[in-house]
Backbone as XML, in Angstrom:
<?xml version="1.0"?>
<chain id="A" units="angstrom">
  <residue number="1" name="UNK">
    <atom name="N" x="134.034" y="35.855" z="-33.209"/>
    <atom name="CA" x="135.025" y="36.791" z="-32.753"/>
    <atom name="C" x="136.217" y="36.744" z="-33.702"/>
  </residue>
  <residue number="2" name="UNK">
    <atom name="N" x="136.731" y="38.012" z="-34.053"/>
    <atom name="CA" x="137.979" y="38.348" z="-35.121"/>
    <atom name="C" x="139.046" y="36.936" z="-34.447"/>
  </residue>
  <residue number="3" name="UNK">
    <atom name="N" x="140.237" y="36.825" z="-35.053"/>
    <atom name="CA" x="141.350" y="36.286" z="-34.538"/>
    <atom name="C" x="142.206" y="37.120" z="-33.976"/>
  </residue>
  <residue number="4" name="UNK">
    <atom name="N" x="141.856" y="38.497" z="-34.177"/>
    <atom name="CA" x="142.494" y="39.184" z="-33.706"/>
    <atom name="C" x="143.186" y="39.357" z="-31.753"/>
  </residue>
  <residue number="5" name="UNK">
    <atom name="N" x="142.003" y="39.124" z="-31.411"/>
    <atom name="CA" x="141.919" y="39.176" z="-29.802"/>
    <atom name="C" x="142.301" y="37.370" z="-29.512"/>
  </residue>
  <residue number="6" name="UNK">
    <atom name="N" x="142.580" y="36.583" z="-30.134"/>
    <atom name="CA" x="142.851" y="35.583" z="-29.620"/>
    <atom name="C" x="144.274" y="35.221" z="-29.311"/>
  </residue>
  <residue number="7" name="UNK">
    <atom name="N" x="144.837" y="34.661" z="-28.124"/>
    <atom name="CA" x="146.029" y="34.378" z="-27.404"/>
    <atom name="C" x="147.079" y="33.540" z="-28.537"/>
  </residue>
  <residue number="8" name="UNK">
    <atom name="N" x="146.337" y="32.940" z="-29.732"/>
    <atom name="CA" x="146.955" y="32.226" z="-30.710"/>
    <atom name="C" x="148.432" y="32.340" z="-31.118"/>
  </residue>
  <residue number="9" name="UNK">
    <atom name="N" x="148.125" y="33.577" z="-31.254"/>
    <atom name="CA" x="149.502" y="34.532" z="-31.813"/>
    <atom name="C" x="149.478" y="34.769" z="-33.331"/>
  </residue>
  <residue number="10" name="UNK">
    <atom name="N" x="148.598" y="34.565" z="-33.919"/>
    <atom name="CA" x="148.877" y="34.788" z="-35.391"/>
    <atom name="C" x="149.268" y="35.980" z="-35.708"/>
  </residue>
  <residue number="11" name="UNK">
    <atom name="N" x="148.754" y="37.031" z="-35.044"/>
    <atom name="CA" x="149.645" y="38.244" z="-36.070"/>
    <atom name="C" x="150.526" y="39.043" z="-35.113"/>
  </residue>
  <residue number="12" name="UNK">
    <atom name="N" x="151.515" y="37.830" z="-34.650"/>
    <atom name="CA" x="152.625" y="38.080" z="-33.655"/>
    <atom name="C" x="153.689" y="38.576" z="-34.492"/>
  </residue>
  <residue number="13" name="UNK">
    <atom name="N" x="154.615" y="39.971" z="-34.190"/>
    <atom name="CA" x="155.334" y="40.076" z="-34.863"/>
    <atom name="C" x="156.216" y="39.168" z="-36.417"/>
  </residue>
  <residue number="14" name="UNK">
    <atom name="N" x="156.740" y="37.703" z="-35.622"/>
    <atom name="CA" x="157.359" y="36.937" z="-36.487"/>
    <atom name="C" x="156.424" y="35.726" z="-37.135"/>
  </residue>
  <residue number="15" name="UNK">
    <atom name="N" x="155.123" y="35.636" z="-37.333"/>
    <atom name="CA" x="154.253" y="35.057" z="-37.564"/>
    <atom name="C" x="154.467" y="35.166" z="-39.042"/>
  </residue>
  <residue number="16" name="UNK">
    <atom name="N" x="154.056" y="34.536" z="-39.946"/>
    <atom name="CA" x="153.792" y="34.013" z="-41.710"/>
    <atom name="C" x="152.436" y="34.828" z="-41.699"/>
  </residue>
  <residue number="17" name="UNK">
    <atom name="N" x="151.103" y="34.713" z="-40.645"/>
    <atom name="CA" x="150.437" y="35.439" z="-41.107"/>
    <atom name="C" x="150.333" y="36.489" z="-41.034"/>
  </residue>
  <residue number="18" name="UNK">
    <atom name="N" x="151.227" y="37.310" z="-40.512"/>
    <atom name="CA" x="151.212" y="39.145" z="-40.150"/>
    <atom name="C" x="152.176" y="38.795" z="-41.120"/>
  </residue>
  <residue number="19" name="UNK">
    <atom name="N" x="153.382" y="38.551" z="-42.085"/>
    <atom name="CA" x="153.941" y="39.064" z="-43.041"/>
    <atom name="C" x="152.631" y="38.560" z="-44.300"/>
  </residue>
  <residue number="20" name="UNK">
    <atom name="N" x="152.008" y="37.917" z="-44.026"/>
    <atom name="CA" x="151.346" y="37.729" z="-45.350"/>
    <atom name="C" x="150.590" y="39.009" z="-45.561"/>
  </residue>
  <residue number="21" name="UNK">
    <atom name="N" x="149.870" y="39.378" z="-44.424"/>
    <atom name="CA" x="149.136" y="40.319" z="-44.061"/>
    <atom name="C" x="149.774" y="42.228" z="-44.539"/>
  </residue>
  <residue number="22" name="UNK">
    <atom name="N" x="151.438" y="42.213" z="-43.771"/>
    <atom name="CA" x="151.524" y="43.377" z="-44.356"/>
    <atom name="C" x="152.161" y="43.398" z="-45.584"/>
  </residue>
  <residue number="23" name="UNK">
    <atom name="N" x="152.183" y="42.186" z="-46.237"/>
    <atom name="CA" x="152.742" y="42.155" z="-47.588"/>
    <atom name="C" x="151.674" y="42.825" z="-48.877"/>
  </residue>
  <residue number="24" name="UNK">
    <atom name="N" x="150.164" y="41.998" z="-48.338"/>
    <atom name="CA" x="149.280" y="42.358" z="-49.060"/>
    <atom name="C" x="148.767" y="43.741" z="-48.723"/>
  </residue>
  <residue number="25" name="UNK">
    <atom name="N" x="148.909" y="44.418" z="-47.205"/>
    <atom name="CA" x="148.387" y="45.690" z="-47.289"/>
    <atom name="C" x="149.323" y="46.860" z="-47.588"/>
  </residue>
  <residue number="26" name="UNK">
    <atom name="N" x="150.764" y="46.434" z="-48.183"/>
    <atom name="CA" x="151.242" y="47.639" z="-49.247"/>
    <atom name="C" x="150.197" y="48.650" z="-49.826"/>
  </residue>
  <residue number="27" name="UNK">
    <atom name="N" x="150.563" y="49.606" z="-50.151"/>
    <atom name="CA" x="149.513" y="50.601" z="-51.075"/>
    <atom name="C" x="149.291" y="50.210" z="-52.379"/>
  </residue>
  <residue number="28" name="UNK">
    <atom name="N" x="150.373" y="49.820" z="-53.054"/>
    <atom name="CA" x="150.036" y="48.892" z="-54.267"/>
    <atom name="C" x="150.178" y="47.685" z="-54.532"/>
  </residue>
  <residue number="29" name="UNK">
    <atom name="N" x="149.799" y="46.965" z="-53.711"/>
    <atom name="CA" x="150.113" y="45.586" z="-54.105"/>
    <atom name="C" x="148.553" y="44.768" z="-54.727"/>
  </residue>
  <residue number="30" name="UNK">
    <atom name="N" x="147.687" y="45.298" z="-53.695"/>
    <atom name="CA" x="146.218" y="44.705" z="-53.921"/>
    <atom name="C" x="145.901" y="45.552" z="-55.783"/>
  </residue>
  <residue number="31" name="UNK">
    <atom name="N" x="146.697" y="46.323" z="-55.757"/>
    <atom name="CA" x="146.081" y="47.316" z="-57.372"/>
    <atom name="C" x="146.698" y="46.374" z="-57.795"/>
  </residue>
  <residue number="32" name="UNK">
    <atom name="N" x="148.039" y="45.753" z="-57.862"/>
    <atom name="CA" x="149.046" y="45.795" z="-59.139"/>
    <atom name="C" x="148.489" y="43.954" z="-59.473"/>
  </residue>
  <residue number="33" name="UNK">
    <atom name="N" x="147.849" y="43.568" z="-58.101"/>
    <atom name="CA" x="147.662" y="41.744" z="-58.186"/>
    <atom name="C" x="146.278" y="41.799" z="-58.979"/>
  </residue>
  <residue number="34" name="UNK">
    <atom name="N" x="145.566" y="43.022" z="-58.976"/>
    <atom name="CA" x="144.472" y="43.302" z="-59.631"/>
    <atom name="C" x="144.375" y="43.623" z="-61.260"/>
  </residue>
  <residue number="35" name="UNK">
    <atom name="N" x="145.318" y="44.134" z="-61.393"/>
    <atom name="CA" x="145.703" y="44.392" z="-62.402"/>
    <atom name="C" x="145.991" y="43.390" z="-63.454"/>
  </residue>
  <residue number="36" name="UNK">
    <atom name="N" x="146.869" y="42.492" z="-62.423"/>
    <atom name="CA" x="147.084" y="41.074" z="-63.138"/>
    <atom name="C" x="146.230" y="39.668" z="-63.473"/>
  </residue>
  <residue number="37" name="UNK">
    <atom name="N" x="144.647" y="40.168" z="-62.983"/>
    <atom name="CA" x="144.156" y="39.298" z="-62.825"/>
    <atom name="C" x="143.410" y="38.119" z="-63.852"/>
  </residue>
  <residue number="38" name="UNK">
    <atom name="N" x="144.122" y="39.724" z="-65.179"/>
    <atom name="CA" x="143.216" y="38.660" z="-66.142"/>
    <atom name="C" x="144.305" y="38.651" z="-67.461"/>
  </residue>
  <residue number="39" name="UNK">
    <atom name="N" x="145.209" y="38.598" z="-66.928"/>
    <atom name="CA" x="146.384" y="37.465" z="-67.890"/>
    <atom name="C" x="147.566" y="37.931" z="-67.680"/>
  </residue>
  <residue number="40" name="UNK">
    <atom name="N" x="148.492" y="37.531" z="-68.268"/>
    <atom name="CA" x="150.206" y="37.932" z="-68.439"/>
    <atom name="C" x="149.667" y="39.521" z="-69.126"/>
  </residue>
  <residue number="41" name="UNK">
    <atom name="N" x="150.680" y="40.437" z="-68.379"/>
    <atom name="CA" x="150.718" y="41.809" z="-68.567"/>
    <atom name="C" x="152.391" y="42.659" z="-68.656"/>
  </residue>
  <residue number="42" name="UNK">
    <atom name="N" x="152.380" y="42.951" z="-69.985"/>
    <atom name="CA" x="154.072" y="43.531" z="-69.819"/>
    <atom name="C" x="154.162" y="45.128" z="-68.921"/>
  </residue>
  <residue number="43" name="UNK">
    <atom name="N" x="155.238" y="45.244" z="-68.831"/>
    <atom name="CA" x="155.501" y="46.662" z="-67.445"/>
    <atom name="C" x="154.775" y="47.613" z="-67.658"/>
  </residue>
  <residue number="44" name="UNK">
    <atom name="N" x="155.197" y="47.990" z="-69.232"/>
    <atom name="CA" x="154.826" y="49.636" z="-69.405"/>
    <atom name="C" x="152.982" y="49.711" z="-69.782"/>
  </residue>
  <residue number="45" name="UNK">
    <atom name="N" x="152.353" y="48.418" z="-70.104"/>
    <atom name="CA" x="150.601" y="47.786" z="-69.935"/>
    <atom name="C" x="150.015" y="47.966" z="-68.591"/>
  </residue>
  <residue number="46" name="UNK">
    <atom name="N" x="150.786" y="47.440" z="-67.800"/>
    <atom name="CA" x="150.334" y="47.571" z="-66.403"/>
    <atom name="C" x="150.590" y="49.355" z="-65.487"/>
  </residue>
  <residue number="47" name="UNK">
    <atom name="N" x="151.693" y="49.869" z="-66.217"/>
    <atom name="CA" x="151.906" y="51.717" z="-65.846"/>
    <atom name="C" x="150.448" y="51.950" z="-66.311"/>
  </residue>
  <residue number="48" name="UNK">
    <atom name="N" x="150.010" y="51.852" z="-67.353"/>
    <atom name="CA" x="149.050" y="52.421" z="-68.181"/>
    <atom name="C" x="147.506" y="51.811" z="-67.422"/>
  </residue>
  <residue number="49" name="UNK">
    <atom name="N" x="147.437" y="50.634" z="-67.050"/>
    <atom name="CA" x="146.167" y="50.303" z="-66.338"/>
    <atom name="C" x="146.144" y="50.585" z="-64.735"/>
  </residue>
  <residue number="50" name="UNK">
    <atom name="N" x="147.134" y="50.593" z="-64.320"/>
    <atom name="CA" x="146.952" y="51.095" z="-63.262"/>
    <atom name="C" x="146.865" y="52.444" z="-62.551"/>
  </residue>
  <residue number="51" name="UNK">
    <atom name="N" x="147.318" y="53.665" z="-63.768"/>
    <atom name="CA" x="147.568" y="54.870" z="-63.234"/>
    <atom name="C" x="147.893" y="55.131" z="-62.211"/>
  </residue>
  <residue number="52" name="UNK">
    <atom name="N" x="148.996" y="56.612" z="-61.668"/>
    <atom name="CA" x="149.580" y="56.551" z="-60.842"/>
    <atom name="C" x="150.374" y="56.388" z="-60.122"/>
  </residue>
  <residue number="53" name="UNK">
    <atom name="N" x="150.933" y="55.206" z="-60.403"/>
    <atom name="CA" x="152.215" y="54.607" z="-59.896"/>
    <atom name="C" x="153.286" y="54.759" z="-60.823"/>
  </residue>
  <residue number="54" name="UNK">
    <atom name="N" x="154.570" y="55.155" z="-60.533"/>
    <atom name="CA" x="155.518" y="55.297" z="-61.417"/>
    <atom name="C" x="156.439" y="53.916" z="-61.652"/>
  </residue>
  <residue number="55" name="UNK">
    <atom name="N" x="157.148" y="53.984" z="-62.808"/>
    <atom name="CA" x="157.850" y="52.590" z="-63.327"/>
    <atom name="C" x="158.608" y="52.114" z="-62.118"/>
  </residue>
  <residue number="56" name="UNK">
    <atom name="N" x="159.901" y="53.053" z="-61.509"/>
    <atom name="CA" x="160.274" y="52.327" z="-60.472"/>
    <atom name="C" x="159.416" y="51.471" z="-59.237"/>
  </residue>
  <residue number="57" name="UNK">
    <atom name="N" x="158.217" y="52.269" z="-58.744"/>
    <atom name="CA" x="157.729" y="51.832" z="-57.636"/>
    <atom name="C" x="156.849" y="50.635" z="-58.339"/>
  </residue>
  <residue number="58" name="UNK">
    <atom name="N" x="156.446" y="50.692" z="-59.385"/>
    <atom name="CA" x="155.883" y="49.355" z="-59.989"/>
    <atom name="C" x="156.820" y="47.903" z="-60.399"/>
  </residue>
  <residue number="59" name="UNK">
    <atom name="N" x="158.269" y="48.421" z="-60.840"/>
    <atom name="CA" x="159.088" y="47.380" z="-60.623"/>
    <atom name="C" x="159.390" y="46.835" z="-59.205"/>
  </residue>
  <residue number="60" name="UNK">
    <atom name="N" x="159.986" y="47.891" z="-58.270"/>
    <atom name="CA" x="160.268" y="47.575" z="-56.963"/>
    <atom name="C" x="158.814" y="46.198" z="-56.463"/>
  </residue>
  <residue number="61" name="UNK">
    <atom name="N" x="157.537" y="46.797" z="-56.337"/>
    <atom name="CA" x="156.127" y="46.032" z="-56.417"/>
    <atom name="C" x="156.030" y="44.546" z="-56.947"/>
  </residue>
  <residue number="62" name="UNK">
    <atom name="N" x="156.302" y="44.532" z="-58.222"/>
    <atom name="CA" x="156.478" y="43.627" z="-58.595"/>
    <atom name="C" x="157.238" y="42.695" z="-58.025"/>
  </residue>
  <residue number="63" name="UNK">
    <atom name="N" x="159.016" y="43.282" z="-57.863"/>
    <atom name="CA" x="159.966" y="42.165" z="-57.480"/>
    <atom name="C" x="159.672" y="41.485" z="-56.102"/>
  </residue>
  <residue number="64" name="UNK">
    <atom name="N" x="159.012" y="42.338" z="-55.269"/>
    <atom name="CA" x="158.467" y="41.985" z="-54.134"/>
    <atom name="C" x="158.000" y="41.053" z="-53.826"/>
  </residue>
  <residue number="65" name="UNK">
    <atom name="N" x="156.422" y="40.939" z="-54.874"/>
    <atom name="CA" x="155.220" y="40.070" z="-55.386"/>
    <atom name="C" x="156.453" y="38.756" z="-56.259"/>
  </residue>
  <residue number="66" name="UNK">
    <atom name="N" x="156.819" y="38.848" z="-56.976"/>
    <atom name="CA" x="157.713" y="37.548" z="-57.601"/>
    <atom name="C" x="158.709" y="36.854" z="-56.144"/>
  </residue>
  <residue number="67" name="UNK">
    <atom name="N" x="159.443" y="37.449" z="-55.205"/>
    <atom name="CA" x="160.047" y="36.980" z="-54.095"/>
    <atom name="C" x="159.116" y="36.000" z="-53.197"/>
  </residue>
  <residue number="68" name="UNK">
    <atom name="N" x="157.746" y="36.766" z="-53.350"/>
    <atom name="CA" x="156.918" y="36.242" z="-52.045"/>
    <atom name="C" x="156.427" y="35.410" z="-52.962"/>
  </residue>
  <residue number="69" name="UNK">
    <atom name="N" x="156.348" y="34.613" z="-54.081"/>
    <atom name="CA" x="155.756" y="33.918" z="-55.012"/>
    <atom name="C" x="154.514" y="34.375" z="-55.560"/>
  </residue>
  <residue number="70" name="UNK">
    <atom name="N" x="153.962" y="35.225" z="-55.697"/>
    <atom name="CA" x="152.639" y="35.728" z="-56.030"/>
    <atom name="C" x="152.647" y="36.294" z="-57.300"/>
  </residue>
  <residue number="71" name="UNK">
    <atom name="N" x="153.783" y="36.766" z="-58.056"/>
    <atom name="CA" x="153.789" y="36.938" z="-59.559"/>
    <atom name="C" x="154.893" y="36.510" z="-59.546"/>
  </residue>
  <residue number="72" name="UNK">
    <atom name="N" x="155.024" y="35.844" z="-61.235"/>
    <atom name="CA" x="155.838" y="35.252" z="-62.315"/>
    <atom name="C" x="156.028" y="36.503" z="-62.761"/>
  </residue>
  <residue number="73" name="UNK">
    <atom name="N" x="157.384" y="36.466" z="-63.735"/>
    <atom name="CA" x="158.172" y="37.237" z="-64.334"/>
    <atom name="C" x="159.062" y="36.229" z="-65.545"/>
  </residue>
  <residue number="74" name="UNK">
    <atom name="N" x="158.104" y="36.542" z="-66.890"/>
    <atom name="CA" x="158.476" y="35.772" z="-67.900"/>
    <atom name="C" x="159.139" y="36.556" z="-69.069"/>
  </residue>
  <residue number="75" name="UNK">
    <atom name="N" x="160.505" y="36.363" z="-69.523"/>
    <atom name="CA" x="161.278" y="37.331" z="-70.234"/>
    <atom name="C" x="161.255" y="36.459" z="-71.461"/>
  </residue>
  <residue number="76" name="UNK">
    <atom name="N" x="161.181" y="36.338" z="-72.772"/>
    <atom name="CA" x="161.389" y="36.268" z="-73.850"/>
    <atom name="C" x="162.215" y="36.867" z="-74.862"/>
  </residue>
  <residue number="77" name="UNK">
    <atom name="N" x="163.008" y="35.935" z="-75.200"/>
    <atom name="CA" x="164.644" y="35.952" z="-76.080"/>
    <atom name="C" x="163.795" y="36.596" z="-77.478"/>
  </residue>
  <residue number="78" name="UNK">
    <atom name="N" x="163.582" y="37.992" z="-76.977"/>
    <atom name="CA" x="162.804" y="38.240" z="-78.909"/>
    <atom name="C" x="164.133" y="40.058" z="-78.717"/>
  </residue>
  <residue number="79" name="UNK">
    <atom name="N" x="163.940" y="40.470" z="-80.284"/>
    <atom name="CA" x="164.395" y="41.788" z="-79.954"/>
    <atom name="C" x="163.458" y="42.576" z="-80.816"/>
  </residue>
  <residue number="80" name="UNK">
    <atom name="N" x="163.030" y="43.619" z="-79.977"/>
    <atom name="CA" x="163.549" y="43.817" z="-78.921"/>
    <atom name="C" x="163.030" y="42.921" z="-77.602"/>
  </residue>
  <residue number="81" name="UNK">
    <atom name="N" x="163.633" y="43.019" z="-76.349"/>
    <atom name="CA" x="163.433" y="42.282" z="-75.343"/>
    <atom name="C" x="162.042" y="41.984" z="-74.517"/>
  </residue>
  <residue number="82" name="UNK">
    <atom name="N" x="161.403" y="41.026" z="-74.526"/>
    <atom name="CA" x="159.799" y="41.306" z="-74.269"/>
    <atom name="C" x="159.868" y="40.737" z="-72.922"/>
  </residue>
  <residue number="83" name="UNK">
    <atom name="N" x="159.179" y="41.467" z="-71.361"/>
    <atom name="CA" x="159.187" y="40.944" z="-70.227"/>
    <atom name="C" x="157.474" y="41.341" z="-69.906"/>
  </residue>
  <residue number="84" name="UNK">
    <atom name="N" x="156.648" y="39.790" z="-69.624"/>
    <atom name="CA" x="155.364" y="40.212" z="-69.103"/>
    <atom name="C" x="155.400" y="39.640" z="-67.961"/>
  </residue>
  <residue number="85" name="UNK">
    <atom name="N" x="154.501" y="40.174" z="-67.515"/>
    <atom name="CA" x="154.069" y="39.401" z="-65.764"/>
    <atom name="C" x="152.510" y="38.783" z="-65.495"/>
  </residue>
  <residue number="86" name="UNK">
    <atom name="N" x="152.716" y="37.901" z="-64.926"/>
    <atom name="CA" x="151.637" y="36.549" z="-64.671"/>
    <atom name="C" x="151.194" y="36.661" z="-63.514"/>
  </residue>
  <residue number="87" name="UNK">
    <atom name="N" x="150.162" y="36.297" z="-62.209"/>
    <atom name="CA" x="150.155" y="35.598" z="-61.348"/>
    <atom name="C" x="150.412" y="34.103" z="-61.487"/>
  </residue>
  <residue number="88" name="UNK">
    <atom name="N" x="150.918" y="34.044" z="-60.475"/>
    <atom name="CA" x="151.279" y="32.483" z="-59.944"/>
    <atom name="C" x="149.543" y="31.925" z="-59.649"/>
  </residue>
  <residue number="89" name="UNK">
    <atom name="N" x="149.805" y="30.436" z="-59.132"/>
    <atom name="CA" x="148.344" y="29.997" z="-58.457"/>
    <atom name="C" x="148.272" y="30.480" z="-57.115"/>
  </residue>
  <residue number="90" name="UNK">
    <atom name="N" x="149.250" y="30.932" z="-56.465"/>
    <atom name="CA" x="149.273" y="31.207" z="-54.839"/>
    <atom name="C" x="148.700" y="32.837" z="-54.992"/>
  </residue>
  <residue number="91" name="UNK">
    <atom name="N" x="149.339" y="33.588" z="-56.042"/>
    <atom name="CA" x="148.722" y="35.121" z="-56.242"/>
    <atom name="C" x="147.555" y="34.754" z="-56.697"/>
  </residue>
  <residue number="92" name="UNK">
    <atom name="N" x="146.901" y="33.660" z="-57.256"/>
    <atom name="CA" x="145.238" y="33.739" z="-58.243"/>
    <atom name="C" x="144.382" y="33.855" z="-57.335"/>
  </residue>
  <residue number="93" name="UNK">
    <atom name="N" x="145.107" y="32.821" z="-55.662"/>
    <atom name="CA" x="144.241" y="33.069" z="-54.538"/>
    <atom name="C" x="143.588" y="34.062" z="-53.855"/>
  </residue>
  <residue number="94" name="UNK">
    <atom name="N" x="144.067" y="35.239" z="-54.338"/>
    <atom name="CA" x="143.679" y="36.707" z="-53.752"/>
    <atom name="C" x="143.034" y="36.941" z="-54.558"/>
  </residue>
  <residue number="95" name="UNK">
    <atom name="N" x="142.503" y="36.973" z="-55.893"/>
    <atom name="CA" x="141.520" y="37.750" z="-56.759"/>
    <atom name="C" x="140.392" y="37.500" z="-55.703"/>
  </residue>
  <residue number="96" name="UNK">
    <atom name="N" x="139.809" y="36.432" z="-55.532"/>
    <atom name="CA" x="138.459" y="36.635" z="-54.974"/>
    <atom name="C" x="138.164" y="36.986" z="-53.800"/>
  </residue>
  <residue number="97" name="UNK">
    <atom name="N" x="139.732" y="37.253" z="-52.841"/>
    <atom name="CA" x="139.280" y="38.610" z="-51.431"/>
    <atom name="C" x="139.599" y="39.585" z="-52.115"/>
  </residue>
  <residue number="98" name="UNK">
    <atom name="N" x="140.233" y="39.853" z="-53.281"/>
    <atom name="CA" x="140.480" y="41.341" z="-53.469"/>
    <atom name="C" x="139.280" y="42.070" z="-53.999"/>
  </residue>
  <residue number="99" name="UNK">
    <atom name="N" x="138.217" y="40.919" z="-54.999"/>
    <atom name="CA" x="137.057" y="41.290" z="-55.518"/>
    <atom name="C" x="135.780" y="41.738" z="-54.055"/>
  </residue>
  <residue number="100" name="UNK">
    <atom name="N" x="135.969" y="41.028" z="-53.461"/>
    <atom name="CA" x="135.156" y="41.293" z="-52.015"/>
    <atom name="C" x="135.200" y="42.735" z="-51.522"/>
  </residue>
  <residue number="101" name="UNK">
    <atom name="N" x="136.724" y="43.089" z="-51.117"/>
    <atom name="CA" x="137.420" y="44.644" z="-51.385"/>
    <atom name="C" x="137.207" y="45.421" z="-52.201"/>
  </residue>
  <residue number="102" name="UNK">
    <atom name="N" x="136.741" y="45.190" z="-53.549"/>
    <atom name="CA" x="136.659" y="45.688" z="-54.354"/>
    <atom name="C" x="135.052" y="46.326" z="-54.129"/>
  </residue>
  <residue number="103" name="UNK">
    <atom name="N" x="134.315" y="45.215" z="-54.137"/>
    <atom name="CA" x="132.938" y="45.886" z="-54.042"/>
    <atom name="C" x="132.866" y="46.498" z="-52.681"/>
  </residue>
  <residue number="104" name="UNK">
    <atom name="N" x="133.304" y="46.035" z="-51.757"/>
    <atom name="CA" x="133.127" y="46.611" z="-50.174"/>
    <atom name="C" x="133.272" y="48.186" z="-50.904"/>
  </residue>
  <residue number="105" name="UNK">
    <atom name="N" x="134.139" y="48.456" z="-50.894"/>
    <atom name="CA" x="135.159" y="49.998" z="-51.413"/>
    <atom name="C" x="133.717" y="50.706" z="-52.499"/>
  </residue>
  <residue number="106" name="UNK">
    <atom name="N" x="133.203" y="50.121" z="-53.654"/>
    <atom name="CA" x="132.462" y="50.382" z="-53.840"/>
    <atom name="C" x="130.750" y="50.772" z="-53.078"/>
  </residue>
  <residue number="107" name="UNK">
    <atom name="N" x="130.530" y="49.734" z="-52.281"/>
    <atom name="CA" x="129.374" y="50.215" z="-51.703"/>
    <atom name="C" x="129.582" y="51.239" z="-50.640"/>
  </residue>
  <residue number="108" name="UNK">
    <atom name="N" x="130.727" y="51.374" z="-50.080"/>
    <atom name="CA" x="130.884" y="52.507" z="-48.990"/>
    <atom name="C" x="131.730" y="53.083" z="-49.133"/>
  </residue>
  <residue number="109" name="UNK">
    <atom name="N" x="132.234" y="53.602" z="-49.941"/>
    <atom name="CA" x="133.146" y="54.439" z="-50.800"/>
    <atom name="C" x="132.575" y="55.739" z="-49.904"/>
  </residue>
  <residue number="110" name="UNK">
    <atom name="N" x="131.492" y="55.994" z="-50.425"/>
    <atom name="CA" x="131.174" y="57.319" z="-50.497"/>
    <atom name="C" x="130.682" y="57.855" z="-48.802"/>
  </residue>
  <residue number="111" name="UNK">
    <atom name="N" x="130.366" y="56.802" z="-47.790"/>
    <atom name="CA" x="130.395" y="56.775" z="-46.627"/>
    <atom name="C" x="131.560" y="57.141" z="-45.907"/>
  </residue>
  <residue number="112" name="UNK">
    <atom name="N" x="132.889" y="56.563" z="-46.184"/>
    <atom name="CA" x="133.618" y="56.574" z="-46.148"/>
    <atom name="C" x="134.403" y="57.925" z="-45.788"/>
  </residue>
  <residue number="113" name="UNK">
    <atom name="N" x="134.017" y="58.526" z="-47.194"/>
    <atom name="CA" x="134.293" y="59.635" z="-47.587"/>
    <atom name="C" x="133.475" y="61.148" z="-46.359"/>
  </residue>
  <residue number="114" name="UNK">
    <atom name="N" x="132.564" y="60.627" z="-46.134"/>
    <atom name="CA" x="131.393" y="61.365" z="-45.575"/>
    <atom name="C" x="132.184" y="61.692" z="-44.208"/>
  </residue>
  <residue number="115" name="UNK">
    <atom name="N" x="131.994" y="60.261" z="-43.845"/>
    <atom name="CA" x="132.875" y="60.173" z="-42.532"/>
    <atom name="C" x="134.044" y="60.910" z="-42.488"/>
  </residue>
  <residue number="116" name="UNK">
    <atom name="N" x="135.224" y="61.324" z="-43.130"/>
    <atom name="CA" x="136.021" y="61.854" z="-43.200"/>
    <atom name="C" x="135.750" y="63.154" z="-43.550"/>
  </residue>
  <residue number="117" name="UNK">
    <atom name="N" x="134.996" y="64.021" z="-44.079"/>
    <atom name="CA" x="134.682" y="64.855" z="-44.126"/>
    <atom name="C" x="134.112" y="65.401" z="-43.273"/>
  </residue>
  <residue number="118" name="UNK">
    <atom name="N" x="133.345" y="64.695" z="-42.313"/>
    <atom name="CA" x="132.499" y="65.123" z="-40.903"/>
    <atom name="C" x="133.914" y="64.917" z="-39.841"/>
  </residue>
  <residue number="119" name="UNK">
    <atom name="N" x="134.501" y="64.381" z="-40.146"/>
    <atom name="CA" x="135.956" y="64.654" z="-38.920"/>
    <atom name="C" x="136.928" y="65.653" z="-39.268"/>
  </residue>
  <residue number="120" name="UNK">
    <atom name="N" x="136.880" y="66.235" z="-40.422"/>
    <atom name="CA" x="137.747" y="67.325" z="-40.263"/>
    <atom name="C" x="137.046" y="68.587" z="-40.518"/>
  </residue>
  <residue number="121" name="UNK">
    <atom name="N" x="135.461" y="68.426" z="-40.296"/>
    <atom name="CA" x="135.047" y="70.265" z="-40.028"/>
    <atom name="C" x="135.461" y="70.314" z="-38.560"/>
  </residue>
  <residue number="122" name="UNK">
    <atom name="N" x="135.564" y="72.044" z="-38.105"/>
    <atom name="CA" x="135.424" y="72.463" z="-37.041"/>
    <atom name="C" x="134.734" y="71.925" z="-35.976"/>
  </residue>
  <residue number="123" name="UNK">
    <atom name="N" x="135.312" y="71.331" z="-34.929"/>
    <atom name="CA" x="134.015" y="70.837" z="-33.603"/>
    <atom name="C" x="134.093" y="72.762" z="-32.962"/>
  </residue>
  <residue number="124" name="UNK">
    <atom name="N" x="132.787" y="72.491" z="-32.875"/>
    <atom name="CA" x="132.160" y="73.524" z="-32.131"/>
    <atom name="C" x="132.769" y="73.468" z="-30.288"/>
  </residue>
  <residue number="125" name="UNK">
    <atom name="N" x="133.485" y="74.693" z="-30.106"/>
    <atom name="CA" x="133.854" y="74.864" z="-28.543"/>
    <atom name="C" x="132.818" y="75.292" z="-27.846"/>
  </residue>
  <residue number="126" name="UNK">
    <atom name="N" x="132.862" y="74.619" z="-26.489"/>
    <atom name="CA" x="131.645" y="74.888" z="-25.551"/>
    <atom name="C" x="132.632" y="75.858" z="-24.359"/>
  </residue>
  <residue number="127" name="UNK">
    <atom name="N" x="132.490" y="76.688" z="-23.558"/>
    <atom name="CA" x="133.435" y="77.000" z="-22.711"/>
    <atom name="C" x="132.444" y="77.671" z="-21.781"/>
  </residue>
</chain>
């Protein structure tokens, strides 16, 4: 049985695991920790691999992810000014549920899709 239905309280309003929870289900957070998964990546590298997301909402993302400890933010005294971004070991912990997600999304992607497409034709009125 989920944890969900259990009296525990874990994803009680003020719980660590409901903020962990809606931290990671941002719209971009699972892309941008994905993104990072396979080394230090500077800002305008990560605009470009991730498509979509614009610079502000990818900085805002980021500073988020660096607060909650899940990415590093490493600036280098060069000029011009060089800033890349890392996961931490606490962010490395999510690559392998995000890869799980990843294929899930892949194998039923297109189910998915189906399903949503069969809920917004016309239901037929009976009267």
């Amino acid at each position: 049985m989920s944890g969900f239905g259990r009296p525990d309280g874990v994803f009680l309003a003020d719980c660590p695991a409901r903020m962990a929870v809606e931290l990671i289900a941002d719209k971009w957070t699972v892309v941008v920790l994905y993104g990072l998964s396979r080394g230090p990546v500077r800002h305008g590298e990560l605009v470009e691999l991730i498509g979509g997301i614009s610079r502000k909402v990818l900085t805002q993302t980021l500073r988020r992810l660096e607060s909650h400890g899940l990415v590093r933010r490493q600036a280098y005294a060069e000029a011009p000014p060089r800033v890349e971004y890392e996961l931490t070991p606490l962010g490395a912990t999510l690559i392998d549920p995000i890869h799980v997600l990843t294929e899930w999304a892949r194998a039923n992607g297109d189910a998915v899709l189906d399903a949503l497409d069969a809920s917004s034709e016309p239901v037929a009125q009976h009267g």
